[in-house]
N, C-alpha and C positions, 0 to 999 in steps of 0.2 A: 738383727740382720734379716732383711728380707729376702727371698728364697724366688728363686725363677720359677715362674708355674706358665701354663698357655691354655687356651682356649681352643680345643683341638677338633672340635665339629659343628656343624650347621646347631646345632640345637645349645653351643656354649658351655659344653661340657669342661671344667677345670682338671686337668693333668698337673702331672709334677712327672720329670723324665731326672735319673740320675746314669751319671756314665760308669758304663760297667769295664769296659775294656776294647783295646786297638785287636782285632782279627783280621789279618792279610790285609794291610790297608784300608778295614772299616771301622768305623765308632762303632760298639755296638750298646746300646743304651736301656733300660728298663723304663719304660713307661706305665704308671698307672694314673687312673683317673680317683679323683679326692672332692674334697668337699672344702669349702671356704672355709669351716671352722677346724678341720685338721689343718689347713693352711698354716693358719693363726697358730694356730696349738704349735704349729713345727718352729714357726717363729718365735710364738715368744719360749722355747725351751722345755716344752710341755710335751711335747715326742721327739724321739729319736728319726733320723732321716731311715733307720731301721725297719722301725715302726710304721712310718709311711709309707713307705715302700710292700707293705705287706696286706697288700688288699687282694681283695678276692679275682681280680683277671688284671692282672701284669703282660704287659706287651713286651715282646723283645723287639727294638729299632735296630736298624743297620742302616750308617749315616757313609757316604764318602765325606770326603775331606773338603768338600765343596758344600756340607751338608744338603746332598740332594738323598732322599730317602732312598735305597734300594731293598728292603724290606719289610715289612710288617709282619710280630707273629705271636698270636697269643699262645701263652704259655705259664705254667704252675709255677709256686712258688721255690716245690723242690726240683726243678729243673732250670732254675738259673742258677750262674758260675758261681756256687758259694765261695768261693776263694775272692771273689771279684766284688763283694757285696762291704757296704761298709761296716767295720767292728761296731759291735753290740755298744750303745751310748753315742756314737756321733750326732751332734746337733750341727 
């Protein structure tokens, strides 16, 4: 299964954004930035979307439902919603 990634700055930088949870009518989403061969590695079963998600500056997104951005915000990794994050093995 291939995995939605983006290309999210002038210089081509590879992200991977997973959705964390709806707050008063916004998406709010974890964003971090990765590398082609974690890519690969998530796809073919070789990390955990856990895993990926555990780089060193995690952005939190806050999307409307129109997905127009009203947020950007870096942030650690024990300050996202651990309840919200996906169980320990999800591929």
């Amino acid at each position: 299964m291939n995995r939605p990634a983006c290309r999210w700055n002038s210089s081509g930088k590879l992200c991977f954004a997973h959705w964390l949870q709806e707050l008063e009518g916004l998406w709010q989403y974890v964003v971090v930035g990765i590398t082609d061969t974690i890519l690969n590695e998530l796809n073919n079963g070789e990390q955990s979307i856990l895993d990926v998600l555990r780089q060193p500056r995690p952005y939190v997104v806050l999307v409307d439902q129109q997905f127009v951005v009203q947020s950007v915000s870096l942030t650690t990794w024990e300050q996202l919603p651990q309840d919200a994050l996906p169980e320990r093995g999800t591929i």
